[in-house]
C-alpha positions in Angstrom: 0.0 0.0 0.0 1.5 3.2 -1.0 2.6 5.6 2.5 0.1 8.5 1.3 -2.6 5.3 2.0 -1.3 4.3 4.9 -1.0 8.0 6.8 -4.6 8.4 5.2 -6.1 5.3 6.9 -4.2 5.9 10.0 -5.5 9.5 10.3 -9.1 7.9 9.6 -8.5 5.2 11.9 -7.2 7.8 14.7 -10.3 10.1 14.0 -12.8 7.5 14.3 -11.3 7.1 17.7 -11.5 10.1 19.1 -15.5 10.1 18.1 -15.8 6.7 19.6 -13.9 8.5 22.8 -16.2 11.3 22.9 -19.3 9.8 22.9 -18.3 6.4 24.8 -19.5 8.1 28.3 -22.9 6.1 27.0 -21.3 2.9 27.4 -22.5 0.2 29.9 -20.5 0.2 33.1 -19.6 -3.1 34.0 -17.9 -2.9 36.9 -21.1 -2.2 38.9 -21.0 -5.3 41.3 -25.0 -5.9 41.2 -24.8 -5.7 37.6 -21.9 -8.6 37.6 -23.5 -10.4 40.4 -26.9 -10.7 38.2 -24.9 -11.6 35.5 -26.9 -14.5 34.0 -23.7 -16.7 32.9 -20.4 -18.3 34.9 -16.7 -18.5 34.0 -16.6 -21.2 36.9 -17.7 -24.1 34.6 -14.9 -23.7 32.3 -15.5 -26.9 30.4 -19.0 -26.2 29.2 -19.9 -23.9 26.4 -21.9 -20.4 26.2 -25.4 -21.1 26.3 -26.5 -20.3 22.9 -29.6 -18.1 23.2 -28.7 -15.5 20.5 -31.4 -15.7 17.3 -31.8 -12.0 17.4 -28.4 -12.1 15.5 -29.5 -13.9 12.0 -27.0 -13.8 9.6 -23.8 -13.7 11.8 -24.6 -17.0 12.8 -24.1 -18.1 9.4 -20.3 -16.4 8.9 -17.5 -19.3 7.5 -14.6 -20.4 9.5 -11.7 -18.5 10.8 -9.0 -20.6 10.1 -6.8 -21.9 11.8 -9.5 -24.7 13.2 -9.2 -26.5 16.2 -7.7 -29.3 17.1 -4.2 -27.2 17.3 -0.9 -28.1 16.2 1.9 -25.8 18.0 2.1 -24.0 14.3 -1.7 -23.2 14.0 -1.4 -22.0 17.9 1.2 -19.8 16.5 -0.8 -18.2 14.0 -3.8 -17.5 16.9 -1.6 -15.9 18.4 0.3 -13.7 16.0 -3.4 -12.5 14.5 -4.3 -11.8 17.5 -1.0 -9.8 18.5 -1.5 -8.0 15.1 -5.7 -7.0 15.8 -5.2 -5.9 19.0 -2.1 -3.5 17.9 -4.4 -2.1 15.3 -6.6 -0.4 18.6 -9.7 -1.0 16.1 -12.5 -2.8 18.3 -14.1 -3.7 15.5 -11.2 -5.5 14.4 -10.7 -7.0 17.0 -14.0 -8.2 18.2 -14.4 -10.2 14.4 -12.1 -13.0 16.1 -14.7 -13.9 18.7 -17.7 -15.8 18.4 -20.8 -13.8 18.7 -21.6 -14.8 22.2 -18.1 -14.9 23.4 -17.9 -14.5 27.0 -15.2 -12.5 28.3 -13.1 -12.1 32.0 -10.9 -9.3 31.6 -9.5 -8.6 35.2 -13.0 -7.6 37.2 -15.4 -7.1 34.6 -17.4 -10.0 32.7 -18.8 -9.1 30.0 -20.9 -11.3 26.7 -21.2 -10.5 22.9 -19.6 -8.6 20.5 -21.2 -5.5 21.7 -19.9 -5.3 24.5 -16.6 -6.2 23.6 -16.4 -3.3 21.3 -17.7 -1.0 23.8 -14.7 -2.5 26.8 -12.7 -2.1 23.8 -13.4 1.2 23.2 -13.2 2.8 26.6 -10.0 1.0 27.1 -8.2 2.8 24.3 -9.6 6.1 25.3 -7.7 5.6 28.5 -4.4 3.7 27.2 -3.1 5.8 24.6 0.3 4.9 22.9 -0.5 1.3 23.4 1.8 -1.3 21.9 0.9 -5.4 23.0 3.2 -8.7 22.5 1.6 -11.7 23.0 3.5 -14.6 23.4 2.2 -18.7 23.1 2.6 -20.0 26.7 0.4 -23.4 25.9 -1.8 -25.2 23.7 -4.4 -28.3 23.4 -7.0 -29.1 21.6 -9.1 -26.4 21.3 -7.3 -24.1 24.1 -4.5 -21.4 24.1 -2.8 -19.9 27.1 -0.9 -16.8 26.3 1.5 -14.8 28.0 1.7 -10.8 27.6 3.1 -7.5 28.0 1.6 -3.9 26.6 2.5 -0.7 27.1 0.7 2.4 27.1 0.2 6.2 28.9 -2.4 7.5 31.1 -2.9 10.7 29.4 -5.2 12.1 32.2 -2.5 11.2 34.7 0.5 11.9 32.6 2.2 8.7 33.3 3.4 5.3 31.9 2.8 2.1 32.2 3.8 -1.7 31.7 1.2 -4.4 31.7 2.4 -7.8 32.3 -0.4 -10.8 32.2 -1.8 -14.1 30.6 -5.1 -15.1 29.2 -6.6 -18.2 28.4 -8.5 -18.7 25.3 -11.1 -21.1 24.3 -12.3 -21.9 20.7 -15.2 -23.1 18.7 -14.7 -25.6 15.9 -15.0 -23.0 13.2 -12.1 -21.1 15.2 -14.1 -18.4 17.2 -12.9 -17.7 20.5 -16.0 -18.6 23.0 -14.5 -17.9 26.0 -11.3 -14.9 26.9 -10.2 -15.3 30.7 -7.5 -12.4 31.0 -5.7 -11.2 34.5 -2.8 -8.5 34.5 -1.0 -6.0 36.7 0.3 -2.7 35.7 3.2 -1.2 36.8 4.2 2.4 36.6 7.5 3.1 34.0 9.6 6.0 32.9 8.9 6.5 29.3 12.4 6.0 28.8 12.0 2.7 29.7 9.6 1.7 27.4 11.1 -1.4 25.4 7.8 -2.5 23.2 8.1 -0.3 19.7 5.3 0.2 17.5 6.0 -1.5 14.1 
C-alpha cells in the first residue's frame, strides 16, 4: 500500500477514535458489582460452552470459518496468536471483536462481559484511557481447542500523565469453526519512565 494510504487510513482510523472516545460516556459500566452479580452466565464451569440463546443475530450466525480450526498443532497456535498480536495492535475494536464468536464471554480482570457488543464497547473505553498502546503476545500453551498466552503492553495515562507496563496471561477457548468462546485475561500494571519503554510500534 503506498505511505500517502497508509497516513490516510491511519489518520481515519485515529479520527474514528477520538469520536468513539467522545461519545463512549454512554457505554455500559460493568464494573457495577450488582450488575456482575446478576450476571446470567459463569466462567466457573470452564468446560462447558456459552449457552446459545442469540437468534436476534440472523446472519452472523451463518459467517465461514476462521481458520486456523481446532484441534491445534503448535504452528496453527502460533498463527492465533500472532493474529491476534496483530488486531489488537491495530486499537480497532471492531477488528478485534471479528475473532470472537458472537456470544463470546469475556473475563478481563474484574469485569465480565458477553457478545460482540460489549466487547467493542470495553474495547473502546480502554483505548480512550491507554493511549500509545503497543501489545506482544507470546504462546505460553496449547491443546486441543485451548490457548494460554502470556503478555506484556505498554501504554500512557494521558489524564494522569504517566506510563505504564502491563504484564499478564489469558486463556482462550475456541469453537470448531475457530471463534474464541470464551477470553479469561488477569494482569497487573506497573508504573515506568517513558524512557524505559522497550515495546516499539512496528
Amino acid at each position: 500500500m503506498p505511505a500517502w494510504n497508509v497516513a490516510r487510513w491511519r489518520n481515519g482510523l485515529a479520527r474514528l477514535r477520538r469520536e468513539r472516545c467522545h461519545s463512549s460516556g454512554s457505554e455500559r459500566d460493568w464494573t457495577n458489582e450488582h450488575e456482575l452479580n446478576s450476571t446470567s452466565y459463569s466462567l466457573r464451569s470452564s468446560d462447558s460452552a456459552p449457552s446459545r440463546q442469540w437468534h436476534f443475530l440472523g446472519p452472523l450466525l451463518d459467517e465461514g470459518a476462521r481458520m486456523p480450526v481446532p484441534p491445534f498443532t503448535r504452528e496453527t497456535a502460533l498463527q492465533k496468536v500472532k493474529a491476534a498480536d496483530a488486531a489488537w495492535n491495530s486499537r480497532d475494536p471492531a477488528t478485534v471483536a471479528r475473532a470472537y464468536s458472537v456470544d463470546s464471554v469475556w473475563r478481563n480482570r474484574t469485569e465480565i462481559f458477553r457478545g460482540r457488543t460489549e466487547i467493542e464497547a470495553f474495547l473502546t473505553r480502554k483505548w480512550c484511557k491507554e493511549t500509545e498502546y503497543v501489545l506482544e503476545k507470546n504462546l505460553w500453551a496449547f491443546s486441543e481447542n485451548r490457548i494460554g498466552v502470556r503478555f506484556e503492553y505498554e501504554w500512557k495515562d494521558v489524564a494522569a500523565n504517566q506510563w505504564y507496563r502491563t504484564h499478564g496471561n489469558e486463556l482462550w477457548e475456541f469453537d470448531e469453526r475457530g471463534y474464541m468462546r470464551w477470553r479469561d485475561m488477569s494482569a497487573n500494571d506497573f508504573p515506568i519512565h517513558e524512557s524505559e519503554r522497550r515495546l516499539a510500534r512496528a
